[in-house]
PDB file with one MODEL, atoms N, CA, C and O in Angstrom:
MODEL        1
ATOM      1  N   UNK A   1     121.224  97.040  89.136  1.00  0.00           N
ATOM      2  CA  UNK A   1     119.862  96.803  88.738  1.00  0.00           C
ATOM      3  C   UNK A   1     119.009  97.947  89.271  1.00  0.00           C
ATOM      4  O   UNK A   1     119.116  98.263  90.456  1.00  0.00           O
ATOM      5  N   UNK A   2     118.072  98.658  88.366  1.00  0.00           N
ATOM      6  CA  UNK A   2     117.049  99.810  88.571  1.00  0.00           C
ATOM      7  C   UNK A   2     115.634  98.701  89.009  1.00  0.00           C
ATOM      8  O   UNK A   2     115.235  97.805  88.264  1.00  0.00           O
ATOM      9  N   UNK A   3     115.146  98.971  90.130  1.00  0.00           N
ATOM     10  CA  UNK A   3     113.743  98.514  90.527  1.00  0.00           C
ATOM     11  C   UNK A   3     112.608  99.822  90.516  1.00  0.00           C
ATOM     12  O   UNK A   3     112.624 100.608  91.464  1.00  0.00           O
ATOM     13  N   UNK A   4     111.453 100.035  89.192  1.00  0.00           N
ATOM     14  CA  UNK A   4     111.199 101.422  89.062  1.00  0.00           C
ATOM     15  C   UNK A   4     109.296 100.507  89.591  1.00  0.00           C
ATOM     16  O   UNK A   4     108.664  99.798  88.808  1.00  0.00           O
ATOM     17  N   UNK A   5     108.937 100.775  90.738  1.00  0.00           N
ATOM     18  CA  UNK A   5     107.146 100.170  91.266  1.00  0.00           C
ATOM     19  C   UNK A   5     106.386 100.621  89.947  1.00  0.00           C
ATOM     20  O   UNK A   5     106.672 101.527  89.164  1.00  0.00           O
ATOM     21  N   UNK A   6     105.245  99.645  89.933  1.00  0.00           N
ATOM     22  CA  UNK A   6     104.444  99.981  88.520  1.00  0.00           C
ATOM     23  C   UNK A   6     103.354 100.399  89.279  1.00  0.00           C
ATOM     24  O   UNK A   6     103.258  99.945  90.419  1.00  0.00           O
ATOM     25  N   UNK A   7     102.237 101.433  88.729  1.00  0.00           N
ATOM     26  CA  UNK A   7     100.839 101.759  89.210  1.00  0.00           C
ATOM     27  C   UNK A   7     101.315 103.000  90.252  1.00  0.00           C
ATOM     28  O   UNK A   7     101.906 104.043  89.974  1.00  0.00           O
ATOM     29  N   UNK A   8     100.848 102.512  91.523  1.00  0.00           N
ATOM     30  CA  UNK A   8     100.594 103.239  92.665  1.00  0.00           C
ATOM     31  C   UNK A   8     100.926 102.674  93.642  1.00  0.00           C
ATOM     32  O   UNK A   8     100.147 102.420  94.560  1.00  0.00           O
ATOM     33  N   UNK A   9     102.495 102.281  93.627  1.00  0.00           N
ATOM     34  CA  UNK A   9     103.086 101.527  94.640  1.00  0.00           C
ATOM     35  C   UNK A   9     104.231 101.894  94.609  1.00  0.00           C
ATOM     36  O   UNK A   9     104.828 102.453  93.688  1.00  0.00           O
ATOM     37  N   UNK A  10     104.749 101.464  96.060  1.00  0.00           N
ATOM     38  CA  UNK A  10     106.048 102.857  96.105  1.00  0.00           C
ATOM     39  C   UNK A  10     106.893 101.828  96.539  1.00  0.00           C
ATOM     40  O   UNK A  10     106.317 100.828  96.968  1.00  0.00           O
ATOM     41  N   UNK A  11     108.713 101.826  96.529  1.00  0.00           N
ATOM     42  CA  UNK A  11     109.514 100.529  96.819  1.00  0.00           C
ATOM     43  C   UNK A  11     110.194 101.329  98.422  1.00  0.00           C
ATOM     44  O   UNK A  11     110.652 102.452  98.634  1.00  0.00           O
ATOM     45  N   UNK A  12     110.026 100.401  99.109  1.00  0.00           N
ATOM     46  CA  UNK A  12     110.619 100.554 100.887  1.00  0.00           C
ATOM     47  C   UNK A  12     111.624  99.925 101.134  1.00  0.00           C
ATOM     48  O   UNK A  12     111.744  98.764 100.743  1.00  0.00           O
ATOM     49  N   UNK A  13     112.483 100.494 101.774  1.00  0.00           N
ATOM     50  CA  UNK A  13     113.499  99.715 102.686  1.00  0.00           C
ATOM     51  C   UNK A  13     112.940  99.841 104.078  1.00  0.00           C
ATOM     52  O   UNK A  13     112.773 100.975 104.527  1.00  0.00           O
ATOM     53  N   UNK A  14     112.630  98.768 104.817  1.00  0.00           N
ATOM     54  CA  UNK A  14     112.351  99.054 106.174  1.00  0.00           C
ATOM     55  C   UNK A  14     113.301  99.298 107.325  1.00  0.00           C
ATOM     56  O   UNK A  14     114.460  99.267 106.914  1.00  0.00           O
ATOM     57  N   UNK A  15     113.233  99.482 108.358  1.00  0.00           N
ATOM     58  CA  UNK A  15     114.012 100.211 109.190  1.00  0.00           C
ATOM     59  C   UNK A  15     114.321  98.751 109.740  1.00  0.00           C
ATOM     60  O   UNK A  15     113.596  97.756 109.755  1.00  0.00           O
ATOM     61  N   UNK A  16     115.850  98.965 110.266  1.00  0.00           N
ATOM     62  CA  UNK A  16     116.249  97.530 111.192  1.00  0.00           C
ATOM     63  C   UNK A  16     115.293  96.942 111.943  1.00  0.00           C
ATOM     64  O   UNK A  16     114.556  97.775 112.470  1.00  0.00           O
ATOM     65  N   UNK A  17     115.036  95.840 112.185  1.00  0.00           N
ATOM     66  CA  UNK A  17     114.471  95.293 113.257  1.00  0.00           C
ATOM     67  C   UNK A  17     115.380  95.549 114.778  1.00  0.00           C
ATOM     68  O   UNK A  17     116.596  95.634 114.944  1.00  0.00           O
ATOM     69  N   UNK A  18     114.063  95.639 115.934  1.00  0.00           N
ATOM     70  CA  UNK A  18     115.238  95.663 117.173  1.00  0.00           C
ATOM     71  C   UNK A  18     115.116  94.148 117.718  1.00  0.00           C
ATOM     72  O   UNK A  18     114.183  93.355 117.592  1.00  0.00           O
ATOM     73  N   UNK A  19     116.439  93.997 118.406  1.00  0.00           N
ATOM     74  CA  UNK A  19     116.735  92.711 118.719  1.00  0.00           C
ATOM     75  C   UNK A  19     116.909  92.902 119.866  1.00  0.00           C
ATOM     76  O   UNK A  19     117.286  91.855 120.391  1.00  0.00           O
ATOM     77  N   UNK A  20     116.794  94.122 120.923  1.00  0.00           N
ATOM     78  CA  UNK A  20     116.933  94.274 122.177  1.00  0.00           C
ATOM     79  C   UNK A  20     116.082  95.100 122.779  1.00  0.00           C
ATOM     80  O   UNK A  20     116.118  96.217 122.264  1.00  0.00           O
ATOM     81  N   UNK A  21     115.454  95.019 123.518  1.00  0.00           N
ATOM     82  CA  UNK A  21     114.677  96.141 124.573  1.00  0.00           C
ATOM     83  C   UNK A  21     115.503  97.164 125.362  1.00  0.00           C
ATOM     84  O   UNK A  21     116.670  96.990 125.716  1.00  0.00           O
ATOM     85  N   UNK A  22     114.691  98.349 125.617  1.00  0.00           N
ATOM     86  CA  UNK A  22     115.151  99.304 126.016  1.00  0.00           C
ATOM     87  C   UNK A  22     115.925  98.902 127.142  1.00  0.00           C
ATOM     88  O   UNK A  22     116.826  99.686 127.442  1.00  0.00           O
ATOM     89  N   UNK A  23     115.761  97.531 128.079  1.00  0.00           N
ATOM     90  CA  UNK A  23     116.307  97.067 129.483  1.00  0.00           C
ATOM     91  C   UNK A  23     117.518  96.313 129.018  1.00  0.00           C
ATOM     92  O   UNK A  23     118.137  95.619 129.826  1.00  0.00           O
ATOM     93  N   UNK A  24     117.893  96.405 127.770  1.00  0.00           N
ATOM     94  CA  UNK A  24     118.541  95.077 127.042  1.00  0.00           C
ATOM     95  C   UNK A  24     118.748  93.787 126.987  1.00  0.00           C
ATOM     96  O   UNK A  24     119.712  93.050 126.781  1.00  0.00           O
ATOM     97  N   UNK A  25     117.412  93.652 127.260  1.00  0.00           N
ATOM     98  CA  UNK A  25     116.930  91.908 126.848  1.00  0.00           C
ATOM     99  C   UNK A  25     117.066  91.966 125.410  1.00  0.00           C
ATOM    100  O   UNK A  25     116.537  92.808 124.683  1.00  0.00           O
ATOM    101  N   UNK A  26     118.151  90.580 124.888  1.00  0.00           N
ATOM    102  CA  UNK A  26     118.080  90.176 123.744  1.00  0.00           C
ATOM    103  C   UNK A  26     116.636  89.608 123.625  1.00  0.00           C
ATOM    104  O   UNK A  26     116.049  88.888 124.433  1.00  0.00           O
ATOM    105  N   UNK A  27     116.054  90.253 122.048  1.00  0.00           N
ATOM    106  CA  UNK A  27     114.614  89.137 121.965  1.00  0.00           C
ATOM    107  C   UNK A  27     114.862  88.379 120.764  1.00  0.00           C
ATOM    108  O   UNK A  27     115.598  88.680 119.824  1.00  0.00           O
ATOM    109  N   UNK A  28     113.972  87.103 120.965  1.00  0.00           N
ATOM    110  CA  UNK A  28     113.932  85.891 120.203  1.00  0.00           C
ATOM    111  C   UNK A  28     113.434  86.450 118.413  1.00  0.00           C
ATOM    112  O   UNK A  28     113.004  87.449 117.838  1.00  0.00           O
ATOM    113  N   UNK A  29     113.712  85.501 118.215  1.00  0.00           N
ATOM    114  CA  UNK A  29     112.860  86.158 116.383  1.00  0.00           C
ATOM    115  C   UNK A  29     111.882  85.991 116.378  1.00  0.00           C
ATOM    116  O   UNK A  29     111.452  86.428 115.311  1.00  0.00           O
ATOM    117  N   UNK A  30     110.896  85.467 117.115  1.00  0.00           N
ATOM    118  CA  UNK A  30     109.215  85.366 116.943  1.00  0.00           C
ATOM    119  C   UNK A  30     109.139  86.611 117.420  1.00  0.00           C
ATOM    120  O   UNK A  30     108.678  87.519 116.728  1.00  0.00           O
ATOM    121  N   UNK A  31     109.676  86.841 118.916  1.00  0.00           N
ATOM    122  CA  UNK A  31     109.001  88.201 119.617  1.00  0.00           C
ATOM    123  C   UNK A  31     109.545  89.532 118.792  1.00  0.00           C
ATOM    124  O   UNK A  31     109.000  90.584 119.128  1.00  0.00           O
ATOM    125  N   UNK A  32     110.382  89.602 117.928  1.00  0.00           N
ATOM    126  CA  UNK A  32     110.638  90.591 116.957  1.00  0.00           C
ATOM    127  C   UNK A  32     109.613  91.440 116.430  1.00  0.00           C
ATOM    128  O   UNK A  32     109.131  90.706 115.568  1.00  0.00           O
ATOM    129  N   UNK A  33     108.753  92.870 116.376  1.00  0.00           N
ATOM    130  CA  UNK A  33     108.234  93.224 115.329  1.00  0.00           C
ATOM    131  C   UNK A  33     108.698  93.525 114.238  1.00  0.00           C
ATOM    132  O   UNK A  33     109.904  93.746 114.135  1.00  0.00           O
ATOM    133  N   UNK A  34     107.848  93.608 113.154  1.00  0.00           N
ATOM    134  CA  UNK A  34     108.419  94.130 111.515  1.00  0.00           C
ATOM    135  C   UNK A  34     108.313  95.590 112.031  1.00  0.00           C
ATOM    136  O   UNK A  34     107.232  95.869 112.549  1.00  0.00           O
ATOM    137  N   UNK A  35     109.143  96.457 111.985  1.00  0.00           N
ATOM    138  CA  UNK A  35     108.907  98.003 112.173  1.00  0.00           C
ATOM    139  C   UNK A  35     108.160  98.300 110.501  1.00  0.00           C
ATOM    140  O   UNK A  35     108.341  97.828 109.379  1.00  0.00           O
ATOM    141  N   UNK A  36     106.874  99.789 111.360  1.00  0.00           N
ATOM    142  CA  UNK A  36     106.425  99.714 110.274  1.00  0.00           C
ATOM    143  C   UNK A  36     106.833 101.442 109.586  1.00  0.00           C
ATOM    144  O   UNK A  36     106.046 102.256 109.101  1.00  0.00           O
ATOM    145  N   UNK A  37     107.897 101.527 109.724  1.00  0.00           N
ATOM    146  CA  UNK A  37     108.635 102.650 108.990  1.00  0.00           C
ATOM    147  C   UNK A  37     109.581 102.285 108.265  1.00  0.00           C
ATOM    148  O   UNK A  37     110.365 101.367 108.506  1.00  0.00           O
ATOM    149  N   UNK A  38     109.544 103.542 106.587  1.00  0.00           N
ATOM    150  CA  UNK A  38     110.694 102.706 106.610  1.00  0.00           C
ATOM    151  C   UNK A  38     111.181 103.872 104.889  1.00  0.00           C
ATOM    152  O   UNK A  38     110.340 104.643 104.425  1.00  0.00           O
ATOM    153  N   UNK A  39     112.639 103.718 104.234  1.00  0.00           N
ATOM    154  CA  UNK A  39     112.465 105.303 103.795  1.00  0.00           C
ATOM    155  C   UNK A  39     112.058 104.623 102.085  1.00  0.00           C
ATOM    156  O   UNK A  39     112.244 103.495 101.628  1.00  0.00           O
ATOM    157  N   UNK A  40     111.586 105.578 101.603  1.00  0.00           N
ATOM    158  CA  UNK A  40     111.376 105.474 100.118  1.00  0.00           C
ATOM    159  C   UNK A  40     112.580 105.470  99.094  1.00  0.00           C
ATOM    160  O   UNK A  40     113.255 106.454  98.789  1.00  0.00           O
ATOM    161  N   UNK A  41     112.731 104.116  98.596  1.00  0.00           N
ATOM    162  CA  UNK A  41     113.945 104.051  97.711  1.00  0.00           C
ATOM    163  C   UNK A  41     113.397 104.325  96.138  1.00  0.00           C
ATOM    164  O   UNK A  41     114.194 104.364  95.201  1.00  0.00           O
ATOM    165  N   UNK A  42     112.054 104.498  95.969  1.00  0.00           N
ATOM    166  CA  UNK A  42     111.493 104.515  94.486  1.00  0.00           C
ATOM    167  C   UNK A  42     109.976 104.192  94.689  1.00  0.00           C
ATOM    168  O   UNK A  42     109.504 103.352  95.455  1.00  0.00           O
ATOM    169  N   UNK A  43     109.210 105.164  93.711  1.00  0.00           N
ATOM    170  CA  UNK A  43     107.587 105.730  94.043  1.00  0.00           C
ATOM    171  C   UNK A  43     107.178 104.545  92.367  1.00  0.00           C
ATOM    172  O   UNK A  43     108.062 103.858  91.856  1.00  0.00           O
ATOM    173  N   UNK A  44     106.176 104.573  91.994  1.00  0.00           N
ATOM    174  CA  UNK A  44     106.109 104.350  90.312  1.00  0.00           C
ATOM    175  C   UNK A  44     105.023 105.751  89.957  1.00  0.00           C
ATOM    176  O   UNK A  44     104.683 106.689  90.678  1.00  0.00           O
ATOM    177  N   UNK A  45     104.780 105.510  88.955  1.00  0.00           N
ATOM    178  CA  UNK A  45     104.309 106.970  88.126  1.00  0.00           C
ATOM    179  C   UNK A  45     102.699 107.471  88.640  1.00  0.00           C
ATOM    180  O   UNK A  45     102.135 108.565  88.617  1.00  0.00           O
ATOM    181  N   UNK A  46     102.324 106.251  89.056  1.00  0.00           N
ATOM    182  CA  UNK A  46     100.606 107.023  89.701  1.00  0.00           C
ATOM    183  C   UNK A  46     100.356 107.383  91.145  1.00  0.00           C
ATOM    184  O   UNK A  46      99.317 107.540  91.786  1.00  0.00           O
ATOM    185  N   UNK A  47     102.223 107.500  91.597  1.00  0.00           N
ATOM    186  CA  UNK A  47     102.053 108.203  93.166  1.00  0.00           C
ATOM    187  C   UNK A  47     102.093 109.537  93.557  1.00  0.00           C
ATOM    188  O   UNK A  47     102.883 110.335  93.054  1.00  0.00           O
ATOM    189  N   UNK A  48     101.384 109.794  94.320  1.00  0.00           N
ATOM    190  CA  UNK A  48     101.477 111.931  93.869  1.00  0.00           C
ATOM    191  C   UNK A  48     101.473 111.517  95.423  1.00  0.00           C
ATOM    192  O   UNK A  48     100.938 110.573  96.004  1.00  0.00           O
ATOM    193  N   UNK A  49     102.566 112.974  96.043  1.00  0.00           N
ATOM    194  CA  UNK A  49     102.427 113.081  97.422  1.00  0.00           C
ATOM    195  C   UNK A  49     103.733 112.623  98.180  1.00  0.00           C
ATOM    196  O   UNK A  49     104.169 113.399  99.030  1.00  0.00           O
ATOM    197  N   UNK A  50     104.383 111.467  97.958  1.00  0.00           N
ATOM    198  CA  UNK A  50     105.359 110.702  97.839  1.00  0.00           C
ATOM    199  C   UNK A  50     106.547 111.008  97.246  1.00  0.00           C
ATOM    200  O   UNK A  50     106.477 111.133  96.023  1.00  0.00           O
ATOM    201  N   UNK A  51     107.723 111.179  97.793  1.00  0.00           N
ATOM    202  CA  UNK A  51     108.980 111.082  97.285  1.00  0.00           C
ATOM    203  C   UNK A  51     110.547 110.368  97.156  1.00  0.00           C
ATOM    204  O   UNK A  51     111.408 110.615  98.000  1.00  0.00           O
ATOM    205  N   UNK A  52     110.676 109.901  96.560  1.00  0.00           N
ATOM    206  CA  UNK A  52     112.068 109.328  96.934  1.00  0.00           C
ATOM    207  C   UNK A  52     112.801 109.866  97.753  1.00  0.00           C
ATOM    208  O   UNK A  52     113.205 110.976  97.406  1.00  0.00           O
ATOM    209  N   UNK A  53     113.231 109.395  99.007  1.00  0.00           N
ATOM    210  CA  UNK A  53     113.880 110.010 100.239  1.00  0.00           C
ATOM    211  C   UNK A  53     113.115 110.182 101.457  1.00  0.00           C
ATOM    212  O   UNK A  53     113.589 110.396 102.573  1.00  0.00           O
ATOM    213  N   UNK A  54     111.743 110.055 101.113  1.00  0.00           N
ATOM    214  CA  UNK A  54     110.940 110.441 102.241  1.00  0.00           C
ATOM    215  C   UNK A  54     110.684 109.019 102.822  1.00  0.00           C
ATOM    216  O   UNK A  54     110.637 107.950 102.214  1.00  0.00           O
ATOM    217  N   UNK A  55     110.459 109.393 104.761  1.00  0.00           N
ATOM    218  CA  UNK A  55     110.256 108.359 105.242  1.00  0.00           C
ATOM    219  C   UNK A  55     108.764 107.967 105.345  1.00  0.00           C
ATOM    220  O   UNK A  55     107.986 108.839 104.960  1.00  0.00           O
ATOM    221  N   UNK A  56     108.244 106.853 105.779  1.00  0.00           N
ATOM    222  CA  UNK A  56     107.013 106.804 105.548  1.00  0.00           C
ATOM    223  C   UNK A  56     106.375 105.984 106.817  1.00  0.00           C
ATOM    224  O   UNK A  56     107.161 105.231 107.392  1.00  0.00           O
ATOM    225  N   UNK A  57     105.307 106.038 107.210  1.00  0.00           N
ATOM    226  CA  UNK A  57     104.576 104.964 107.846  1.00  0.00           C
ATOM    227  C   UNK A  57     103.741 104.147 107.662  1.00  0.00           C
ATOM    228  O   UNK A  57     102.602 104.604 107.757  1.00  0.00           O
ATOM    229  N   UNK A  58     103.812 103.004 107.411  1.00  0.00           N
ATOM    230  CA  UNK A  58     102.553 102.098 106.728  1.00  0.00           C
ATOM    231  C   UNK A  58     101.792 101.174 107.664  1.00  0.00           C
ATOM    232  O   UNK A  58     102.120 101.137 108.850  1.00  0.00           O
ATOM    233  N   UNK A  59     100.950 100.541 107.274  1.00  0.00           N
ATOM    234  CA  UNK A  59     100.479  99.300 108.512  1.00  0.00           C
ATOM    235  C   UNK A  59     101.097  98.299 109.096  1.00  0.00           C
ATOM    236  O   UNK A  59     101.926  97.845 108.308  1.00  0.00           O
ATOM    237  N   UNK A  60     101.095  97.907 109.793  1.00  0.00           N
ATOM    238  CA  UNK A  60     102.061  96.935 110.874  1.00  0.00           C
ATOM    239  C   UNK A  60     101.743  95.600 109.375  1.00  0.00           C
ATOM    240  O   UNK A  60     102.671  94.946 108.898  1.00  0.00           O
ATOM    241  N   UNK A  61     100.637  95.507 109.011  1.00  0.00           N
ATOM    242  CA  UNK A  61     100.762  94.284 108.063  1.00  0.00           C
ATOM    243  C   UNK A  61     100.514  94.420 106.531  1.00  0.00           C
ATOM    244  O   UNK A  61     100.042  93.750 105.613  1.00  0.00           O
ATOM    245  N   UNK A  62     100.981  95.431 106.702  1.00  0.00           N
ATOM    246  CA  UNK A  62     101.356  95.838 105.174  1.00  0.00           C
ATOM    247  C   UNK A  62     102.087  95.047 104.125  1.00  0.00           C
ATOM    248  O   UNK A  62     102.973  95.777 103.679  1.00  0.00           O
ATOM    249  N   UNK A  63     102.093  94.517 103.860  1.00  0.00           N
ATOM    250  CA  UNK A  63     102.864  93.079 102.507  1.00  0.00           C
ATOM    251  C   UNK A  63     102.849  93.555 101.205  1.00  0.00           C
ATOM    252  O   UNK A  63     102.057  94.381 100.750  1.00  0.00           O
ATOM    253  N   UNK A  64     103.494  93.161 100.792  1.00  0.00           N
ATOM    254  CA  UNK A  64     104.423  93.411  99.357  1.00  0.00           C
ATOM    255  C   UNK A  64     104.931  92.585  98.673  1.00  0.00           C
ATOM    256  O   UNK A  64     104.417  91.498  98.936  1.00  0.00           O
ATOM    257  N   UNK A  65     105.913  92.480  97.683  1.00  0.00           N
ATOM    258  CA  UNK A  65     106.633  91.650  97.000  1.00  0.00           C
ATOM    259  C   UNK A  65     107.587  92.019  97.671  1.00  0.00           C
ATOM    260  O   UNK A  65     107.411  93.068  98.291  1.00  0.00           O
ATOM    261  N   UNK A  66     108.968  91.311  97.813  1.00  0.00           N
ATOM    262  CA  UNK A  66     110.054  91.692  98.810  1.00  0.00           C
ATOM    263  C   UNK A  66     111.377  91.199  97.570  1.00  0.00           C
ATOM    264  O   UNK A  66     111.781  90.097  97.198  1.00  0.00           O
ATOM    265  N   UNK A  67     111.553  91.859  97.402  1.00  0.00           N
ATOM    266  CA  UNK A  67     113.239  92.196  96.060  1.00  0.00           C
ATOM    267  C   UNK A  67     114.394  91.899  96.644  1.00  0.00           C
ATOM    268  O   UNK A  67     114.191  91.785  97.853  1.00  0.00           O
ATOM    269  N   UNK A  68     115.599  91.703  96.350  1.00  0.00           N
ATOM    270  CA  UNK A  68     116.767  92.047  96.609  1.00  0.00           C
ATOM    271  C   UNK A  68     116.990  92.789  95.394  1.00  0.00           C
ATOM    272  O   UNK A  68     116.465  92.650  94.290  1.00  0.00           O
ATOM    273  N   UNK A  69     118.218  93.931  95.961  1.00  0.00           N
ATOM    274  CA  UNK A  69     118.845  94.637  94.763  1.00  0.00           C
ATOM    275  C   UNK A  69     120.108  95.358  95.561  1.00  0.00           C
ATOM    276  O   UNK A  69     119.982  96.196  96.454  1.00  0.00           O
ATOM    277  N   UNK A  70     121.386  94.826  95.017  1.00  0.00           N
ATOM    278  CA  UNK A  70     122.454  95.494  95.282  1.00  0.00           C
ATOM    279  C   UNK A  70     122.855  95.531  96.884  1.00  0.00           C
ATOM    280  O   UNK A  70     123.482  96.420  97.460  1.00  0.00           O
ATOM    281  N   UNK A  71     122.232  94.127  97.525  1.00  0.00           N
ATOM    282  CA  UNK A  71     122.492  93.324  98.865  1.00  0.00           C
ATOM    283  C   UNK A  71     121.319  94.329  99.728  1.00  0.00           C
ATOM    284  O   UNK A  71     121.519  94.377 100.942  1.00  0.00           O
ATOM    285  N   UNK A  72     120.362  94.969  99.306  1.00  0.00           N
ATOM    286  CA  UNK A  72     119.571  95.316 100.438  1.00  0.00           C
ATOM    287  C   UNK A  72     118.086  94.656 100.511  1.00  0.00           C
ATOM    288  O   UNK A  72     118.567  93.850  99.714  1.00  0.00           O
ATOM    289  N   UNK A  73     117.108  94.336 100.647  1.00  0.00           N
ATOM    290  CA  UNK A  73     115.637  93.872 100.613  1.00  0.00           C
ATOM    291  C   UNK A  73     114.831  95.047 101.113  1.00  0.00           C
ATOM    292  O   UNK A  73     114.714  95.573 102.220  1.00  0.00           O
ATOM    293  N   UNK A  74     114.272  95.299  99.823  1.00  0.00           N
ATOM    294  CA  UNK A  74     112.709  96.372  99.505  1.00  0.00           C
ATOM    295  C   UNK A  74     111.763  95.893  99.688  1.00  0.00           C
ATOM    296  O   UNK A  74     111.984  94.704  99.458  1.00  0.00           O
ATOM    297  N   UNK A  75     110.622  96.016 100.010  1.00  0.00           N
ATOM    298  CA  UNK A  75     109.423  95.724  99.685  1.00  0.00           C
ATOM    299  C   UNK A  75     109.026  96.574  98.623  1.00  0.00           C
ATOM    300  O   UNK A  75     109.740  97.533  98.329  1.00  0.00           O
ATOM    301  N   UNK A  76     107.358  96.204  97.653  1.00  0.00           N
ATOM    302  CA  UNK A  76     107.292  97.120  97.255  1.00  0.00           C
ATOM    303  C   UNK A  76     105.673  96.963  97.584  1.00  0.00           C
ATOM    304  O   UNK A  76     104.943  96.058  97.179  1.00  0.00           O
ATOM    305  N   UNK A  77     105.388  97.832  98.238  1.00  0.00           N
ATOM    306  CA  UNK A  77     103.893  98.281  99.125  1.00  0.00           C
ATOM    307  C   UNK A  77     102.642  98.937  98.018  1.00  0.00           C
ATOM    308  O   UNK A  77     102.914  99.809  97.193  1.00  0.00           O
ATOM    309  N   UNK A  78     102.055  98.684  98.087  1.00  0.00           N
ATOM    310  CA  UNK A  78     100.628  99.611  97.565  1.00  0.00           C
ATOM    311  C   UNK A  78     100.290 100.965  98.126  1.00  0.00           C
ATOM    312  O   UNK A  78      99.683 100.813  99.186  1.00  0.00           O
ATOM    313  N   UNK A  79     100.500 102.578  97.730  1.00  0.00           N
ATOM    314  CA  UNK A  79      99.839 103.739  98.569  1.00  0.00           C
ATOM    315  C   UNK A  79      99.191 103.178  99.275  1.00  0.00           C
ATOM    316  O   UNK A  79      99.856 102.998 100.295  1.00  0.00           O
ATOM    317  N   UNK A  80      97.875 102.602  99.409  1.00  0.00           N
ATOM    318  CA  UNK A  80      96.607 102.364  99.830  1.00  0.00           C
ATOM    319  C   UNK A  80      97.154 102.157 101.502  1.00  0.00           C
ATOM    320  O   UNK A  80      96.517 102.455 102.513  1.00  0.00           O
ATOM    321  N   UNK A  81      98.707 101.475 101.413  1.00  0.00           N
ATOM    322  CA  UNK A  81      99.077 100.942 102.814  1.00  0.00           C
ATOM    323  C   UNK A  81     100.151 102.023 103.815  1.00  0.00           C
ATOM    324  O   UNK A  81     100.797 101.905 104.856  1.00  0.00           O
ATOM    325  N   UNK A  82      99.924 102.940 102.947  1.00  0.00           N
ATOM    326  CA  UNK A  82     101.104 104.180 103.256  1.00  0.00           C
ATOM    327  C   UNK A  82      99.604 104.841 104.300  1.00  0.00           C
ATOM    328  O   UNK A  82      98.457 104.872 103.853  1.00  0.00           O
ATOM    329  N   UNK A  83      99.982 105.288 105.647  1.00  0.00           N
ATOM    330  CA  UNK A  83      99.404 106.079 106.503  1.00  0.00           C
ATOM    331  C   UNK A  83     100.323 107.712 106.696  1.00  0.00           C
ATOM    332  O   UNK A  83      99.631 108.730 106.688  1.00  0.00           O
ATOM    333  N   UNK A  84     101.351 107.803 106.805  1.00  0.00           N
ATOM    334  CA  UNK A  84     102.002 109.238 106.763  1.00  0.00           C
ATOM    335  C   UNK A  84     102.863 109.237 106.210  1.00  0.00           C
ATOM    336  O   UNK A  84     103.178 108.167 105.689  1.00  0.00           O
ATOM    337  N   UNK A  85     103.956 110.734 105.956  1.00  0.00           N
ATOM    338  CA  UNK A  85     104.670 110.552 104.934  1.00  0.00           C
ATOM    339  C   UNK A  85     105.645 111.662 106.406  1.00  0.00           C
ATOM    340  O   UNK A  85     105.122 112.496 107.146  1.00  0.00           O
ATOM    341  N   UNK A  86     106.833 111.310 106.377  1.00  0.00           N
ATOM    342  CA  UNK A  86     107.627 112.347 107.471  1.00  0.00           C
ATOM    343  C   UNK A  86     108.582 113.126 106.721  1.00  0.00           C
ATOM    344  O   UNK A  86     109.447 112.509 106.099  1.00  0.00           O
ATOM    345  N   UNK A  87     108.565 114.055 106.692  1.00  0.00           N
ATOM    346  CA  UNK A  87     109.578 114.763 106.233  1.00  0.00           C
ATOM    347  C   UNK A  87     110.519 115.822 107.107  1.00  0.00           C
ATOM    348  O   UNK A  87     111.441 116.426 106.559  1.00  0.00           O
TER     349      UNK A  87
ENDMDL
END
């Protein structure tokens, strides 16, 4: 299955969650953050700046529609919520 974002919204895979602290305390799933990086699997046609492959940084509460495709979960974010682009 092809997932291609419509407008000006780009599709994310986010980066693992950590489940341990640097001291290696296992943490609970509440105390979990959503990491807010994460790499570009697919842009749609009104994103300029943006590329498939590039990693990105968005807002800690950045929300989306959230997909499965081919056993992984995307979001797919609005630019508006994209803050840097790393290359």
């Amino acid at each position: 299955m092809k997932v291609i974002p419509y407008g000006e919204r780009v599709l994310i895979k986010r980066e693992a969650v950590e489940t341990k602290t640097a001291g290696g305390i296992i943490l609970q799933t509440e105390s979990q953050e959503r990491p807010v990086q994460g790499l570009v699997k697919g842009v749609g046609a009104g994103v300029e700046g943006i590329s498939v492959g590039d990693t990105v940084i968005f807002g800690k509460y950045a929300s989306g529609a959230s997909v499965d495709v081919e056993g992984e979960t995307l979001e797919v974010i609005d630019t508006s919520e994209v803050k840097a682009v790393i290359r």
